[in-house]
C-alpha positions as CSV (number, residue, x, y, z in Angstrom):
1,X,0.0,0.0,0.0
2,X,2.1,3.2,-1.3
3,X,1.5,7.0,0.4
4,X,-2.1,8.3,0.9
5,X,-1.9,11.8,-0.1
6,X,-3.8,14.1,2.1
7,X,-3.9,17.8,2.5
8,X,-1.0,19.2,5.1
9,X,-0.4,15.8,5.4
10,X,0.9,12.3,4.0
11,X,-0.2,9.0,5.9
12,X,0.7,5.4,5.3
13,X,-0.3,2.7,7.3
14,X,1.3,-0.5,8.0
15,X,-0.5,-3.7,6.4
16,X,0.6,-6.9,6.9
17,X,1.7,-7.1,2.9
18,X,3.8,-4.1,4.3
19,X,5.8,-6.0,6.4
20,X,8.0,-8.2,4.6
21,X,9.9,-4.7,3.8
22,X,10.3,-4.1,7.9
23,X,10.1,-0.9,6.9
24,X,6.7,0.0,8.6
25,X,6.1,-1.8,12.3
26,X,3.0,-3.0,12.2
27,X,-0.2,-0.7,13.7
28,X,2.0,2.3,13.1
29,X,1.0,5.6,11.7
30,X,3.7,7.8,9.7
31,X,2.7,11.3,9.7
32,X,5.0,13.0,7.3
33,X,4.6,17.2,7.3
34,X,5.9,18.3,4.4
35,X,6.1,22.0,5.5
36,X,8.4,21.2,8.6
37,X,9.8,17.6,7.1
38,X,9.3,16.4,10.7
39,X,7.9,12.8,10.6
40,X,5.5,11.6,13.5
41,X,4.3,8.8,14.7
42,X,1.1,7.5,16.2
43,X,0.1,4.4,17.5
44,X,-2.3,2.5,15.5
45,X,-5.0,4.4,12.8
46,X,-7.3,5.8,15.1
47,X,-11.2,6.8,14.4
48,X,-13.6,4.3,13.7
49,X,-11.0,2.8,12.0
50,X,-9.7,-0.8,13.1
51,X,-6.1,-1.9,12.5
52,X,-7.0,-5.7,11.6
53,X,-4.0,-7.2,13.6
54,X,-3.6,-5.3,16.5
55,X,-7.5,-5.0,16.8
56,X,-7.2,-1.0,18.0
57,X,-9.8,1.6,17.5
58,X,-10.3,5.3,18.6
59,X,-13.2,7.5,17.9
60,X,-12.7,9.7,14.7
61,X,-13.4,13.1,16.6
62,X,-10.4,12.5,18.8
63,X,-8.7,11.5,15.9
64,X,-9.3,14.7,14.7
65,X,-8.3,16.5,17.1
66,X,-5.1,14.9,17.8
67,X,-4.2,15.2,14.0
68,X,-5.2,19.0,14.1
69,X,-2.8,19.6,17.0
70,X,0.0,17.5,15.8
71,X,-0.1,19.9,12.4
72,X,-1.5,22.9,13.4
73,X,-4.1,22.3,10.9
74,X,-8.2,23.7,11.1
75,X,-10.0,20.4,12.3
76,X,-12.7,20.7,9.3
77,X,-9.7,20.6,6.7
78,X,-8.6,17.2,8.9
79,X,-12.0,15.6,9.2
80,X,-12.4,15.9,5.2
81,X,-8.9,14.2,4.4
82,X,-9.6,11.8,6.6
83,X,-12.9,10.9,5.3
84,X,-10.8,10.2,2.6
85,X,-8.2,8.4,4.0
86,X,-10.7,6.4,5.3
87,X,-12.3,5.1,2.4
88,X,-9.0,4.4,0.8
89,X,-8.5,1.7,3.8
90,X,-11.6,0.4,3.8
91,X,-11.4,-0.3,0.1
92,X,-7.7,-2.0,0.5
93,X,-9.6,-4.6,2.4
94,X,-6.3,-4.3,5.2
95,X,-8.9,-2.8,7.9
96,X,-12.2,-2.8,9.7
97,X,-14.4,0.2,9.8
98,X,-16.3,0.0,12.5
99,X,-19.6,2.1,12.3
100,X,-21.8,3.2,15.6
């Protein structure tokens, strides 16, 4: 699964196809700002959004929030690329979306 391109951002999530490079650990989140070229890194895909191997979830508003602090970015503009982000996942069949 290559780079999801997002607005301030860039996100890739491990997968376990992703693994045989050892490149990404698995369940982690590479936040890449290309203003600042500072890389961060969060545990697991938050949101509704379930990593399918280490079985972790978060709400999406705190998801939000979290990514809005981390890059100093308005929370709508975050919400929208990660509606995005989201459905990119979903259709790689590597996660779970968990609605409700």
């Amino acid at each position: 699964m290559g780079w999801m391109r997002g607005l301030p951002t860039e996100v890739r999530l491990s997968a376990p196809d992703d693994l045989l490079s050892h490149e990404w650990p698995d369940g982690i989140v590479h936040v890449f700002h290309p203003t600042t070229g500072e890389t961060h890194l969060l545990n697991a895909f938050p949101a509704a959004v379930v990593d399918a191997t280490a079985g972790r979830s978060r709400r999406l508003p705190e998801l939000v929030e979290e990514f809005a602090d981390l890059l100093d970015s308005p929370q709508d503009q975050v919400r929208r690329w990660l509606d995005r982000a989201v459905l990119e996942l979903e259709a790689s069949e590597l996660v779970r979306i968990e609605t409700g």
